[in-house]
C-alpha positions as semicolon CSV with decimal commas, in nm:
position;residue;x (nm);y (nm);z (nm)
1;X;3,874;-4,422;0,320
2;X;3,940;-4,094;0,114
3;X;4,265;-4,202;-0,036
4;X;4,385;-4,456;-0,250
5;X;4,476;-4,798;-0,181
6;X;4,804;-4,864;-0,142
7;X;4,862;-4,509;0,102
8;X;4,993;-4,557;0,479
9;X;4,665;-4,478;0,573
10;X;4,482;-4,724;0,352
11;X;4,699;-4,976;0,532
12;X;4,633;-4,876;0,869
13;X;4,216;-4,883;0,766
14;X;4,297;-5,231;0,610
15;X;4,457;-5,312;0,945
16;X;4,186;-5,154;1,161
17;X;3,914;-5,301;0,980
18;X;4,129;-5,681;1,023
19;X;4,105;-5,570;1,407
20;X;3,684;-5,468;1,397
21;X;3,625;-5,767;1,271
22;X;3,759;-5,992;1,541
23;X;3,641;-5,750;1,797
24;X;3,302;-5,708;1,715
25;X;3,230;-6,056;1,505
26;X;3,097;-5,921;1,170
27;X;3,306;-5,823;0,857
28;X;3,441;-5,537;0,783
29;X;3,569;-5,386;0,465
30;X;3,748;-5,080;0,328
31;X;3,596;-4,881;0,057
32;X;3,840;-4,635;-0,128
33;X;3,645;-4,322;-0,215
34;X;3,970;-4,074;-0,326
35;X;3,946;-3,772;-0,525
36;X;3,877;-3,372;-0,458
37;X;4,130;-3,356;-0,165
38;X;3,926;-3,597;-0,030
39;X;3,576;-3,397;-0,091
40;X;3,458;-3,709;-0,231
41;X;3,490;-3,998;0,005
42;X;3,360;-3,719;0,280
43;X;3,028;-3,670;0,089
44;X;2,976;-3,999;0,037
45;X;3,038;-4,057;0,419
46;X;2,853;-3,799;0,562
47;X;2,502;-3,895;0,333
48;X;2,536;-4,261;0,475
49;X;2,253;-4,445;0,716
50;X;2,361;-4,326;1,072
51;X;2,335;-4,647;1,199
52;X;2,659;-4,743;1,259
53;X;2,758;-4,965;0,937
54;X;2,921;-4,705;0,759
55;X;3,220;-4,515;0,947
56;X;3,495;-4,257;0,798
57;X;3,815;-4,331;0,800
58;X;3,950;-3,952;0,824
59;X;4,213;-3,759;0,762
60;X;4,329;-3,388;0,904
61;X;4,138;-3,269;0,563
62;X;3,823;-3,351;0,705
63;X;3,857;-3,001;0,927
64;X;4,115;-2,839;0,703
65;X;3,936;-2,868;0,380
66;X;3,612;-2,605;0,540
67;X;3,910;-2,377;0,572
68;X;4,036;-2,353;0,265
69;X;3,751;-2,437;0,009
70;X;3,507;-2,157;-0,089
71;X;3,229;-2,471;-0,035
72;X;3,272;-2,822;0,070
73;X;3,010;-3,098;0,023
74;X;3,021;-3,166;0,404
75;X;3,019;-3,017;0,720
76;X;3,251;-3,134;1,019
77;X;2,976;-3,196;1,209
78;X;2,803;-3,389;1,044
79;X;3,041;-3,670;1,202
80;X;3,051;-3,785;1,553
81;X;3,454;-3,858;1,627
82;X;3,458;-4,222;1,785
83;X;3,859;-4,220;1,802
84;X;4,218;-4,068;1,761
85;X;4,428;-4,371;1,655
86;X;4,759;-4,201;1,510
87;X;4,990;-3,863;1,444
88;X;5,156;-3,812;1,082
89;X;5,425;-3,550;1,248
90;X;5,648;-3,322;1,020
91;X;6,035;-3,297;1,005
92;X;6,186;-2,998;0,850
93;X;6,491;-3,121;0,662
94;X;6,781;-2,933;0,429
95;X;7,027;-3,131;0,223
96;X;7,330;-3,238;0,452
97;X;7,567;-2,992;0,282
98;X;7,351;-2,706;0,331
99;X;7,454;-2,408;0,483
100;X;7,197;-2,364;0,721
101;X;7,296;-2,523;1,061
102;X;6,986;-2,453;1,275
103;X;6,624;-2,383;1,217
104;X;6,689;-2,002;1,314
105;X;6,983;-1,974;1,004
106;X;6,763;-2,103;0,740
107;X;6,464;-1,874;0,872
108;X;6,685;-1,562;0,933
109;X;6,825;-1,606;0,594
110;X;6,453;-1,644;0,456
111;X;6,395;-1,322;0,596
112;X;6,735;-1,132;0,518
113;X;6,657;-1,251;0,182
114;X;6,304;-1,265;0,072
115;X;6,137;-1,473;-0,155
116;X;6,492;-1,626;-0,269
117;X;6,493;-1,972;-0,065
118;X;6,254;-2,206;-0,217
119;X;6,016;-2,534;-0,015
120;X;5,785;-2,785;-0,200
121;X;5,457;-2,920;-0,088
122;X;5,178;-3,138;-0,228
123;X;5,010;-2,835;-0,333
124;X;4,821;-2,503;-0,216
125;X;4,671;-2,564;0,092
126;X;4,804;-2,926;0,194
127;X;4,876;-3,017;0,549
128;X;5,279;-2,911;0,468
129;X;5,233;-2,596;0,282
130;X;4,988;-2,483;0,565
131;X;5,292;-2,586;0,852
132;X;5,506;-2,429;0,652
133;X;5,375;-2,102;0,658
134;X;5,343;-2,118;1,042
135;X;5,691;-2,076;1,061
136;X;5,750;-1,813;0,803
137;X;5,423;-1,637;1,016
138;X;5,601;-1,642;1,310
139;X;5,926;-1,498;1,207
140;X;5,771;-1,298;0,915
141;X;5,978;-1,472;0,686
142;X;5,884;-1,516;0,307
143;X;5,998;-1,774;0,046
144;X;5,913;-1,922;-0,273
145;X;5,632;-2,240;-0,223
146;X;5,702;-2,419;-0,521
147;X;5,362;-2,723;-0,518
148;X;5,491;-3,084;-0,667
149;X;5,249;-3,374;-0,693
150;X;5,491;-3,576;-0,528
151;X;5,628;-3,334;-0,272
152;X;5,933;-3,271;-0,435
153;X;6,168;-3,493;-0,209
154;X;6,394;-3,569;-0,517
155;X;6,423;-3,198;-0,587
156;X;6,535;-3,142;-0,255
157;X;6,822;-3,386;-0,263
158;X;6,941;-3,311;-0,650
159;X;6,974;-2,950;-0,524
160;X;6,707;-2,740;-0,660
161;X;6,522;-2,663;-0,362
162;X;6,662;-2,520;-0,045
163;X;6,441;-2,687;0,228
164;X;6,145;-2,904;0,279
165;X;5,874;-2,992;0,569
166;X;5,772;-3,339;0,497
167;X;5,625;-3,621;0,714
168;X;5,862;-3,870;0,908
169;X;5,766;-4,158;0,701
170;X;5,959;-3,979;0,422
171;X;6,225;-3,779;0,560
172;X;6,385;-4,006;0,848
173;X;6,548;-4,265;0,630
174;X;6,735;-3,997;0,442
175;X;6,808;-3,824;0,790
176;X;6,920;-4,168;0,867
177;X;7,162;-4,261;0,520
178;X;7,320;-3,908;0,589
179;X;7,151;-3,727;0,320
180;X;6,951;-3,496;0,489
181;X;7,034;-3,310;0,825
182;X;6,679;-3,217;1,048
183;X;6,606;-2,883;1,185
184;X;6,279;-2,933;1,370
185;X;6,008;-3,123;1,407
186;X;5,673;-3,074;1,433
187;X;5,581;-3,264;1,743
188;X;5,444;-3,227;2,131
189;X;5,790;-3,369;2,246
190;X;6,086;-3,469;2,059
191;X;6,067;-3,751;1,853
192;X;6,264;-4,085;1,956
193;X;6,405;-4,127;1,634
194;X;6,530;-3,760;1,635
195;X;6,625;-3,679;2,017
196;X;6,876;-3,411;1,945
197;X;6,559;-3,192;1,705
198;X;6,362;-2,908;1,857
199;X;6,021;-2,886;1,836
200;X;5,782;-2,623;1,727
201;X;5,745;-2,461;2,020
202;X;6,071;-2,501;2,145
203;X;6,252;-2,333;1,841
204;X;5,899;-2,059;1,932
205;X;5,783;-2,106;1,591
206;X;5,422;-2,180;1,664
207;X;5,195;-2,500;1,743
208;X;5,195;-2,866;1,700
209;X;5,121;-2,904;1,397
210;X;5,054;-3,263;1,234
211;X;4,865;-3,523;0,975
212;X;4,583;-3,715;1,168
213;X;4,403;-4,026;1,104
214;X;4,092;-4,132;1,320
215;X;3,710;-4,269;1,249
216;X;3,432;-4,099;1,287
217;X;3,012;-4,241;1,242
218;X;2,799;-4,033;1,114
219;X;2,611;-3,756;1,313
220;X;2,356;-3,874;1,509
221;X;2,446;-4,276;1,501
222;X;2,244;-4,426;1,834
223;X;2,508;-4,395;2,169
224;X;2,478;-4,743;2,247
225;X;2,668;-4,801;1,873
226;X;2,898;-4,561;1,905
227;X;3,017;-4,636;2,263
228;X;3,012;-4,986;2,145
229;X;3,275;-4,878;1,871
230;X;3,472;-4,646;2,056
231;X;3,494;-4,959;2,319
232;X;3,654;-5,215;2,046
233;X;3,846;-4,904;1,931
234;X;4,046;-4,848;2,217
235;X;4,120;-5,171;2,251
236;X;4,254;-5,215;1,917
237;X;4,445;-4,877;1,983
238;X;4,616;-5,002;2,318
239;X;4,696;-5,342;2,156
240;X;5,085;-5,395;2,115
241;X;4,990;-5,546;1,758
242;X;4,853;-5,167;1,697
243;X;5,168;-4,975;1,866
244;X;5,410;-5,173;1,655
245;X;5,229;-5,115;1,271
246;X;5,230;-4,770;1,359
247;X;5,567;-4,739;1,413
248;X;5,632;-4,896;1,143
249;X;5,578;-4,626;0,965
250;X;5,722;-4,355;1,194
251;X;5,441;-4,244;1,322
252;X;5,284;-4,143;1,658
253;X;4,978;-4,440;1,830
254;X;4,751;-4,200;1,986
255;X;4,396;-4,352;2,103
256;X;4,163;-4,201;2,434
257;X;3,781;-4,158;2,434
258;X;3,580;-3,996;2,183
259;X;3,555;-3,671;2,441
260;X;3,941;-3,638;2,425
261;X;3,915;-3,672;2,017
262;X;3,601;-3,403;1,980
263;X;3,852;-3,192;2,208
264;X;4,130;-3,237;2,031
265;X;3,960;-3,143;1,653
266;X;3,817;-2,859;1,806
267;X;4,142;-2,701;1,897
268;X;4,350;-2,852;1,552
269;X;4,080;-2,699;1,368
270;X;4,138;-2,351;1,524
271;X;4,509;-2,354;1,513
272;X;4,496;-2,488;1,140
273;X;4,196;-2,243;1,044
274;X;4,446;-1,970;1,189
275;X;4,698;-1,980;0,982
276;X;4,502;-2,080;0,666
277;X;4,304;-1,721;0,687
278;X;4,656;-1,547;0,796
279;X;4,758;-1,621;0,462
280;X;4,440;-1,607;0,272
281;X;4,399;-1,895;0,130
282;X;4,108;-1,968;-0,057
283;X;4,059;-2,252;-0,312
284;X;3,776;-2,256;-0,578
């Protein structure tokens, strides 16, 4: 794991590894590796014995960090994907007394006036940032990224920011309470919680565009160890127990083969590696 403990994701690997455990009869344990926008833990994983005993817990970094690094300690394929298990989507949100209606007001007004409406993210080059500028791509719209360690949520609502793109997990319960009104959301289809919000490509402002989590062995692991993971996996992943903690906290349950995953990062990594060298990003 490549984040802290204590992170949604940490949870769902503390929960996954509860699940291995029963399915395949020998413990299994979470070890925290955080640090370097997650550089770190993927070193550590991709130098490990390919036999199996050591998986990654990953993250959408793990193909958008080659991106937007000069060098990374890692390659993406030096992992073999074994599964898909969830989608982190993004909701853009403006305080509920904002001006802008729609989607198309706040990005016509970022473009009537540029460089005067402000967003936060977790900093250069996170998953957010990077969404965000898909949309200000696709309309050719421009305003101020302002980075915050913490995202900048409170910002948002005391008034000094304009807008934000942040992950459902965050943004729904003040959608819910009233004190932020939703513009779009990142997602294939609409979201249940949010029926009435476009989507990306509805609103035509680009991709889906989301967080990830899924685990991955380490390149060239035996088959017969892999398939025998990506077996227990996906029926962890189809479990009801599963379904439910992920919704918990707003997020998507994905799951599939390890084909469908390899397809899958193939394709984020293009559309994320897209807009990352559209805006020439490049971090030292």
């Amino acid at each position: 794991m490549t984040l802290p403990a204590g992170t949604s994701a940490d949870t769902m690997a503390r929960f996954i590894a509860e699940k291995l455990h029963a399915e395949l009869g020998q413990p299994v344990w979470v070890d925290n590796r955080p640090g370097a926008s997650s550089n770190i833990g993927y070193q550590a994983a991709s130098t490990a014995p390919a036999d199996g005993y050591t998986l990654l817990y990953g993250l959408l970094s793990v193909i958008l960090n080659p991106h937007l690094f000069k060098s990374v300690p890692y390659k993406p394929s030096d992992f073999t994907p074994i599964i898909h298990l969830l989608d982190v989507p993004f909701v853009l949100v403006v305080r509920a007394d904002s001006p802008y209606r729609t989607v198309q007001d706040l990005l016509q007004a970022a473009k009537a006036d540029p460089d005067k409406l402000t967003y936060p993210s977790y900093g250069l080059g996170s998953a957010n940032h990077v969404a965000m500028l898909q949309m200000l791509q696709a309309t050719d719209a421009k305003m101020i990224h302002v980075p915050y360690k913490d995202g900048g949520l409170n910002d948002l609502l005391g008034g000094r920011l304009d807008c934000s793109l942040d992950v459902t997990a965050t943004t729904i319960p003040h959608i819910q309470s009233g004190a932020l009104r939703p513009l779009v959301v990142s997602t294939r289809q609409r979201l249940e919680e949010l029926p009435d919000v476009p989507t990306f490509e509805e609103a035509r402002l680009g991709v889906p565009l989301y967080s990830w989590n899924g685990i991955f062995a380490r390149a060239g692991t035996p088959p017969e160890i892999t398939s025998r993971l990506s077996s227990a996996l996906q029926t962890i992943t189809t479990g009801d127990d599963f379904r439910k903690k992920v919704k918990e906290f707003l997020q998507i349950p994905r799951g599939g083969t390890s084909e469908e995953f390899t397809a899958f990062l193939k394709q984020d990594s293009d559309n994320w590696g897209r807009i990352v060298a559209k805006a020439g990003i490049q971090i030292e």
